[in-house]
C-alpha beads as a LAMMPS data file, in Angstrom:
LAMMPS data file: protein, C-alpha beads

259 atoms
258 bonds

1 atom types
1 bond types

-500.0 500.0 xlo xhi
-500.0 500.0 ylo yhi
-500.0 500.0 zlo zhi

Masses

1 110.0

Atoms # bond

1 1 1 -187.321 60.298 -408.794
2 1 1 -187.974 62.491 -406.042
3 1 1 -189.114 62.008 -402.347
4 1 1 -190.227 63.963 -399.694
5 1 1 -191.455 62.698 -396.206
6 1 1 -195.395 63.315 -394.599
7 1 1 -196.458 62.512 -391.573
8 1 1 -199.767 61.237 -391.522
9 1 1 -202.382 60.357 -388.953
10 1 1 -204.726 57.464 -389.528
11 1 1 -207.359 56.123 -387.803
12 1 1 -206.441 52.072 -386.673
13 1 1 -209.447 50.591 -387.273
14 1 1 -211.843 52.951 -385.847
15 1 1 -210.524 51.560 -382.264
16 1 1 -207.566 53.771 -381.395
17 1 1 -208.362 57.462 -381.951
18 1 1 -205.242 57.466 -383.783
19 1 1 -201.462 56.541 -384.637
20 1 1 -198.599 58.811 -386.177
21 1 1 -196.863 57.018 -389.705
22 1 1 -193.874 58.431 -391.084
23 1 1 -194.482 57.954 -394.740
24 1 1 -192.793 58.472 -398.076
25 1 1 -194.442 60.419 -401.072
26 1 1 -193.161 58.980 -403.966
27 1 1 -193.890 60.247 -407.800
28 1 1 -195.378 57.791 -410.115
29 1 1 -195.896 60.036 -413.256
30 1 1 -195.401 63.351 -413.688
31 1 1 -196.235 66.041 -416.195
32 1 1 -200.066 65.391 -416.965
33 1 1 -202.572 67.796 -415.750
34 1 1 -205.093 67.113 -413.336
35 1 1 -204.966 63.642 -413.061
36 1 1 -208.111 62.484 -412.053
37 1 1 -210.261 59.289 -411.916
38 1 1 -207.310 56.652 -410.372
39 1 1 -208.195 53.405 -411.312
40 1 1 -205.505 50.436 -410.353
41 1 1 -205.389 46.908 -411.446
42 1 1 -203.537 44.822 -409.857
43 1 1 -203.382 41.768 -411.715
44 1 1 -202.020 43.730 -415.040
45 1 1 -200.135 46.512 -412.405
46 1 1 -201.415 49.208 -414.402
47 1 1 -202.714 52.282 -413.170
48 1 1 -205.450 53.836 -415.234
49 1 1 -206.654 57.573 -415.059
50 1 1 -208.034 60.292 -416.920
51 1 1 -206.333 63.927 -417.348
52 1 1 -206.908 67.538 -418.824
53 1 1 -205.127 67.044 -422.637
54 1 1 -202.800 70.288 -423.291
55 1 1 -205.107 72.172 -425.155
56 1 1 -207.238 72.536 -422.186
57 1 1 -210.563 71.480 -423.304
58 1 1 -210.883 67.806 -423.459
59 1 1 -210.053 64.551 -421.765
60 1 1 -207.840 61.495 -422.151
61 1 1 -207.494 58.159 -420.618
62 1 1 -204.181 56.947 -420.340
63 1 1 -202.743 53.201 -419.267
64 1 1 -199.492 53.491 -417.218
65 1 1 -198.031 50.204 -416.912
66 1 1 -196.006 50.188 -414.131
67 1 1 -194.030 46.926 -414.517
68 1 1 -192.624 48.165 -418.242
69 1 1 -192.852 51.797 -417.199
70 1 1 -194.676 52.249 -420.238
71 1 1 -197.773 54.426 -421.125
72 1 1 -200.745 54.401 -423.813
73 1 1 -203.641 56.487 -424.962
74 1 1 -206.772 54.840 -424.962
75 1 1 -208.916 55.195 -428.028
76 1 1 -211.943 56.925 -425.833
77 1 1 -213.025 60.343 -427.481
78 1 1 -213.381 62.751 -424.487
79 1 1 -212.464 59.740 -422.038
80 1 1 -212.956 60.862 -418.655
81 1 1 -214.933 57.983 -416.458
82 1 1 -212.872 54.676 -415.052
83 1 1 -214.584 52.124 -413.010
84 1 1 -213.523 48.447 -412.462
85 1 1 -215.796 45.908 -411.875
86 1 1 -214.286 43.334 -409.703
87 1 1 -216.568 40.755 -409.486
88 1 1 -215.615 40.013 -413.551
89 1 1 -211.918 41.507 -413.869
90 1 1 -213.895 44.255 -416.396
91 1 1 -212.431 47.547 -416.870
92 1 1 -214.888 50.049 -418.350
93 1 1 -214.427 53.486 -419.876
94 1 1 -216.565 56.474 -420.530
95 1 1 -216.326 59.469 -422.883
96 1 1 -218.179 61.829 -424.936
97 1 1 -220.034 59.384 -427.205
98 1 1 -220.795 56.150 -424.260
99 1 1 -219.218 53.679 -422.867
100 1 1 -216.061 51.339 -423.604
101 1 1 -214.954 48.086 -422.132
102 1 1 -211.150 47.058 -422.043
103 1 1 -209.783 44.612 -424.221
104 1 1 -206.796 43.037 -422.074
105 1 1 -205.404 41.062 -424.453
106 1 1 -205.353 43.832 -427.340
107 1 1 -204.596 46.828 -424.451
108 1 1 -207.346 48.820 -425.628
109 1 1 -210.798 49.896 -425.530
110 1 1 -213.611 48.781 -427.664
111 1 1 -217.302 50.256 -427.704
112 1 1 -219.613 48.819 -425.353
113 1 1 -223.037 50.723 -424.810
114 1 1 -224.957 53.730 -424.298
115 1 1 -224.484 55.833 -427.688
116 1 1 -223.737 59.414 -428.208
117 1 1 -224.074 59.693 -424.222
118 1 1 -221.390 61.794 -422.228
119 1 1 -220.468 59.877 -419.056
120 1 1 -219.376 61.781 -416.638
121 1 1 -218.497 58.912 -414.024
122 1 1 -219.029 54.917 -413.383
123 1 1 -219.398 52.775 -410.531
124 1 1 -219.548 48.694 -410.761
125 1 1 -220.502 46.519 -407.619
126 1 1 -223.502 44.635 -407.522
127 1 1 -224.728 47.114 -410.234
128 1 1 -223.390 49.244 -413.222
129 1 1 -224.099 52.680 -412.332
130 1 1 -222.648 55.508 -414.209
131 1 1 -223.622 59.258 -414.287
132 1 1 -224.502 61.342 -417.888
133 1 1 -223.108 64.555 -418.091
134 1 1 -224.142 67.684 -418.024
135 1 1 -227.261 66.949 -416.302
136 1 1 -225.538 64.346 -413.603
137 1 1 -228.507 61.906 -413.407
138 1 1 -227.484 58.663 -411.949
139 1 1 -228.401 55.166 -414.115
140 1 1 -228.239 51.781 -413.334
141 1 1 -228.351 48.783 -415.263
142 1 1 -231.742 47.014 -415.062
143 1 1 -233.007 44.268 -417.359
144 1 1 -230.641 44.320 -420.277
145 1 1 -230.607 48.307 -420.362
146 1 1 -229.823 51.533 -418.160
147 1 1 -232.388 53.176 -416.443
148 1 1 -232.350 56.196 -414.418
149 1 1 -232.162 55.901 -410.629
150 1 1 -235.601 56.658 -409.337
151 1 1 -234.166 57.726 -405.962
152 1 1 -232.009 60.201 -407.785
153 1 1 -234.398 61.808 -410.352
154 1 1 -233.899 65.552 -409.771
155 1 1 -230.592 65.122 -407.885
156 1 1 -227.249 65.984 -409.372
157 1 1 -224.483 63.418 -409.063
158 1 1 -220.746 64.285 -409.049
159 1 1 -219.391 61.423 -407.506
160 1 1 -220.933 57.970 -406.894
161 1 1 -219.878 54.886 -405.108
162 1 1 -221.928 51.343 -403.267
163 1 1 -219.364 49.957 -400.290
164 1 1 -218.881 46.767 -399.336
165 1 1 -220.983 47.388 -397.042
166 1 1 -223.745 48.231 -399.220
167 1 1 -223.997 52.164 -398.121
168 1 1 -223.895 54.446 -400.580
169 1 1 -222.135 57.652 -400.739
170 1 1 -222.407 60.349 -403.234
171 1 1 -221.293 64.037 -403.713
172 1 1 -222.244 66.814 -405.931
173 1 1 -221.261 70.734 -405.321
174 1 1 -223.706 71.042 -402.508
175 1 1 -221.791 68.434 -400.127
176 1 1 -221.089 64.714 -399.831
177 1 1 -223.698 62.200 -398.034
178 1 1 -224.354 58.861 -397.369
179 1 1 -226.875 56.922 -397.412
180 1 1 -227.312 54.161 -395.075
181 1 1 -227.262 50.332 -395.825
182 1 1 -229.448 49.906 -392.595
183 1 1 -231.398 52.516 -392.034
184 1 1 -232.195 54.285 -395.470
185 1 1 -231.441 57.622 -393.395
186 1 1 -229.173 60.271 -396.005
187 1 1 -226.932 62.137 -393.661
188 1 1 -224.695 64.825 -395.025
189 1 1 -220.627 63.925 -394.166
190 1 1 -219.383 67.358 -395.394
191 1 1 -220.714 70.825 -397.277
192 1 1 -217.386 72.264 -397.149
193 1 1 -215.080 69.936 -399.155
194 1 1 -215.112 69.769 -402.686
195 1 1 -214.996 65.725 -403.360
196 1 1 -213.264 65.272 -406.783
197 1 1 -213.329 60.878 -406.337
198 1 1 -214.237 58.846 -403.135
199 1 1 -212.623 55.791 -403.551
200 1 1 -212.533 51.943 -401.582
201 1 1 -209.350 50.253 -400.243
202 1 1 -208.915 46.905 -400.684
203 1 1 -210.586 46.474 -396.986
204 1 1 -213.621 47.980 -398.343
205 1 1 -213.235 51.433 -396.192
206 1 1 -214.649 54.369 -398.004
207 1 1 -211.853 57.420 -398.650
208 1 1 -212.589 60.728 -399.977
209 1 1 -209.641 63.350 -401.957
210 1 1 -210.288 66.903 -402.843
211 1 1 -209.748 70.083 -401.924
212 1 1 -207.376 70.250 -398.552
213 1 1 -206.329 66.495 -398.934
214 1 1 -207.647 63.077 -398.436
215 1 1 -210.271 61.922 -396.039
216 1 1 -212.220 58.945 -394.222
217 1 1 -215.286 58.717 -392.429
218 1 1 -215.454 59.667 -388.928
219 1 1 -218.209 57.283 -388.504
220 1 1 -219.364 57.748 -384.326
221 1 1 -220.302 61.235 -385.671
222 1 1 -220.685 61.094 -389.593
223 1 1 -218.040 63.363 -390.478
224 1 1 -215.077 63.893 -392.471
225 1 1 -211.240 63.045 -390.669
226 1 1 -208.451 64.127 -392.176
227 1 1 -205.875 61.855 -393.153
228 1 1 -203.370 63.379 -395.384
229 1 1 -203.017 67.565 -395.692
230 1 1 -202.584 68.364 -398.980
231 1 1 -203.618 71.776 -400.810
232 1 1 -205.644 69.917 -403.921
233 1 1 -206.094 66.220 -404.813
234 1 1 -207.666 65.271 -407.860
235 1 1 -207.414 61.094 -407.732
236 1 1 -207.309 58.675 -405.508
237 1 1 -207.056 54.592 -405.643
238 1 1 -205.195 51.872 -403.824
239 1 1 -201.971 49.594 -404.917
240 1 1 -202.599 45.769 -404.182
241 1 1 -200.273 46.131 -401.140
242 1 1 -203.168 49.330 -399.979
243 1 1 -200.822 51.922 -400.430
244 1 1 -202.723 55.281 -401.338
245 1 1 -201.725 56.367 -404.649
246 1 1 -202.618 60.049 -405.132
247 1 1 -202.371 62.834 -407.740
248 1 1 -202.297 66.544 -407.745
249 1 1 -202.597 68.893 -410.492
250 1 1 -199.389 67.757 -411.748
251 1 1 -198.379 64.729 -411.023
252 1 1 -199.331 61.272 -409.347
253 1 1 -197.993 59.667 -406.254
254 1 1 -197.802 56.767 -404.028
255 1 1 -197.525 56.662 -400.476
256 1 1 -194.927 54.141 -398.694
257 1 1 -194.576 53.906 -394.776
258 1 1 -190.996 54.354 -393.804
259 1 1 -189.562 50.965 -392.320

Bonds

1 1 1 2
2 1 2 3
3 1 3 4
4 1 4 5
5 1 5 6
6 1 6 7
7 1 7 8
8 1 8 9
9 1 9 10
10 1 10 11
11 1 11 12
12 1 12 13
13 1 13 14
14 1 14 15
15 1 15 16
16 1 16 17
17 1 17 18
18 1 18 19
19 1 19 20
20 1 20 21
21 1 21 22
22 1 22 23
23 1 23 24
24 1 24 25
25 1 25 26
26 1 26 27
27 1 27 28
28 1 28 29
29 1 29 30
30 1 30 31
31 1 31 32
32 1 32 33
33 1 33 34
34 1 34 35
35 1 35 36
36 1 36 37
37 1 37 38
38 1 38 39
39 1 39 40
40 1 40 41
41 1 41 42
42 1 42 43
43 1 43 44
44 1 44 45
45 1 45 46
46 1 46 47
47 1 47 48
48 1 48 49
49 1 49 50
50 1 50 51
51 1 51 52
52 1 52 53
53 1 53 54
54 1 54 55
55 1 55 56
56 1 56 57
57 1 57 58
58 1 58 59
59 1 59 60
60 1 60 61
61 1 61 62
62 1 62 63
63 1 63 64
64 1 64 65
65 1 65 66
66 1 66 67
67 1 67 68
68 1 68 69
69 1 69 70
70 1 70 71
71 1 71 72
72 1 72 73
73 1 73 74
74 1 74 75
75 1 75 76
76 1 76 77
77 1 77 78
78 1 78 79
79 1 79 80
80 1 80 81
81 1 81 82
82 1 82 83
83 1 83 84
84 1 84 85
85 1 85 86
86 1 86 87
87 1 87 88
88 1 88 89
89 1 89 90
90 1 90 91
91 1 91 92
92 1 92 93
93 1 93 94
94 1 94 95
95 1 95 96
96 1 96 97
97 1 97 98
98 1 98 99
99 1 99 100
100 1 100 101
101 1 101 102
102 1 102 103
103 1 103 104
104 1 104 105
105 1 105 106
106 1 106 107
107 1 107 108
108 1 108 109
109 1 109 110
110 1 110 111
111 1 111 112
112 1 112 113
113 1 113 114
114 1 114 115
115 1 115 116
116 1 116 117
117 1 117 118
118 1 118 119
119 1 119 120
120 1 120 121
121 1 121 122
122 1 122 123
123 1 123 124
124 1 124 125
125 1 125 126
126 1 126 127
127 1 127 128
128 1 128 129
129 1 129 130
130 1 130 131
131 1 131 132
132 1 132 133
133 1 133 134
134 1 134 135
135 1 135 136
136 1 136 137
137 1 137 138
138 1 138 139
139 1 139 140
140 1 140 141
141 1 141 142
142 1 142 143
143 1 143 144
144 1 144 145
145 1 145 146
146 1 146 147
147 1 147 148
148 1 148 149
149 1 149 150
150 1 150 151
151 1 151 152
152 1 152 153
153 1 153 154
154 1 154 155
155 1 155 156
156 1 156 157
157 1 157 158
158 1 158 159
159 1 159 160
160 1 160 161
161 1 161 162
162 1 162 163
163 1 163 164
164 1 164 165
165 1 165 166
166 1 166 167
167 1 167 168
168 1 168 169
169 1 169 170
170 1 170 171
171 1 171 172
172 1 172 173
173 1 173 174
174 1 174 175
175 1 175 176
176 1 176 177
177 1 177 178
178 1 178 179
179 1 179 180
180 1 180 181
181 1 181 182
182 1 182 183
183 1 183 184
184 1 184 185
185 1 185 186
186 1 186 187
187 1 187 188
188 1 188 189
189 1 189 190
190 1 190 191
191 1 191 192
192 1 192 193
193 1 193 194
194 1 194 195
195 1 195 196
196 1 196 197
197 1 197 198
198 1 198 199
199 1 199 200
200 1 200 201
201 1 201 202
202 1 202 203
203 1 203 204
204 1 204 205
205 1 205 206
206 1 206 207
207 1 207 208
208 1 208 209
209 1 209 210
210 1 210 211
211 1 211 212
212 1 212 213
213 1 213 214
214 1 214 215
215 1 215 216
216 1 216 217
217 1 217 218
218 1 218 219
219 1 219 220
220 1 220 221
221 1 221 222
222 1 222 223
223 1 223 224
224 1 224 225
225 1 225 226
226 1 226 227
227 1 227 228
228 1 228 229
229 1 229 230
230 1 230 231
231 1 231 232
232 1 232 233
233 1 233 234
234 1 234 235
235 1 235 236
236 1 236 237
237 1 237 238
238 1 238 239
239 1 239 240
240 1 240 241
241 1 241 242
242 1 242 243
243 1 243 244
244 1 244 245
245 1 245 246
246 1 246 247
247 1 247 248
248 1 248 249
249 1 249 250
250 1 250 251
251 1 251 252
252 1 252 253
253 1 253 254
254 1 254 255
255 1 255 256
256 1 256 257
257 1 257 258
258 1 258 259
């Protein structure tokens, strides 16, 4: 396995400006392209995530689990979207033709709604939200059935994800904004980074990875900080010690302070 060392600075708590950590980038996997979509559970200590297959024009969802080292293909045609709902331990999947729930006990996917749809991305907190491809229009799950968002008719969703806090953030290739839990006010966090996931911790702070590296919220001024300063990230979720686990266009990593 290899290691190399990267010095990070992270906010503390939005108190201290900042703190320097001497951290370790360790590889998970390697050898899949694009890894995208990071999706841990902790309970199982697998890591799910999608990736680019080798012919270069579709998708697969793969289940790396970490305690046997072991890896599977998940029967998802064009599987692309991960999103966990915690409030039910449900692990849901989306591909070319709708979406698929994961069966724990037979480690794989079964069909659960929305047929012949493409899903392009999920989100699961209070509501199921995912987003249809190619036309990015957000739905939500409203009295036995998905709906589009009325907010969001006309608006084209890349990315999509409710805090804990209740404020919702969402990106598409203009820029990435969020919308207030408190105020309803939309302010625009950045129109220069491409986001390719924004991602909770297990703390409920919001993180952002794309091009340049891996970000937070600056929140005084509703910006983008800079926590890690990498070229291109394409995934980003959290370990259930809130480590940052990370991939590139090659491989995946997680990130351990240095004791």
């Amino acid at each position: 396995m290899k290691f190399h060392k990267m010095l990070l600075w992270l906010l503390l708590l939005w108190k201290i400006p900042f703190y320097v950590c001497i951290y370790e980038s360790r590889i998970i996997l390697d050898n899949y392209r694009k890894p995208n979509n990071l999706v841990y559970h902790k309970y199982t200590d697998t890591l799910f995530f999608s990736h680019t297959m080798k012919s270069g024009d579709d998708f697969e969802i793969i289940a790396y689990d970490m305690q046997k080292n072991a890896t599977a293909v998940l029967e998802v045609p064009g599987g692309y979207a991960i999103a966990y709902d915690k409030g039910n331990d449900d692990i849901y999947f989306g591909g070319h033709d709708g979406i698929y729930k994961y069966n724990y006990m037979l480690e794989q996917a079964e069909f659960f709604g929305e047929d012949k749809k493409s899903i392009w991305g999920m989100c699961i907190g209070t509501n199921f939200y995912y987003i249809q491809y190619p036309k990015q229009q957000l739905y939500v799950y409203r009295d036995d059935k998905f709906v589009p968002v009325a907010e969001a008719i006309g608006i084209e969703v890349d990315n999509f994800l409710v805090s804990k806090r209740s404020d919702i953030y969402y990106s598409n290739k203009t820029a990435t904004f969020k919308v207030d839990a408190k105020t309803r006010d939309t302010v625009i966090l950045s129109d220069e980074v491409k986001v390719r996931q924004i991602a909770d911790d297990n703390n409920g702070d919001v993180y952002f990875c794309g091009t340049g590296g891996i970000y937070t919220e600056y929140k005084p001024n509703y910006n983008f900080n800079k926590i890690v300063d990498i070229e291109d990230v394409f995934g980003l979720t959290f370990d259930d010690n809130n480590n940052i686990i990370y991939s590139d266009d090659k491989a995946i990593y997680r990130l351990v302070p240095i004791t």
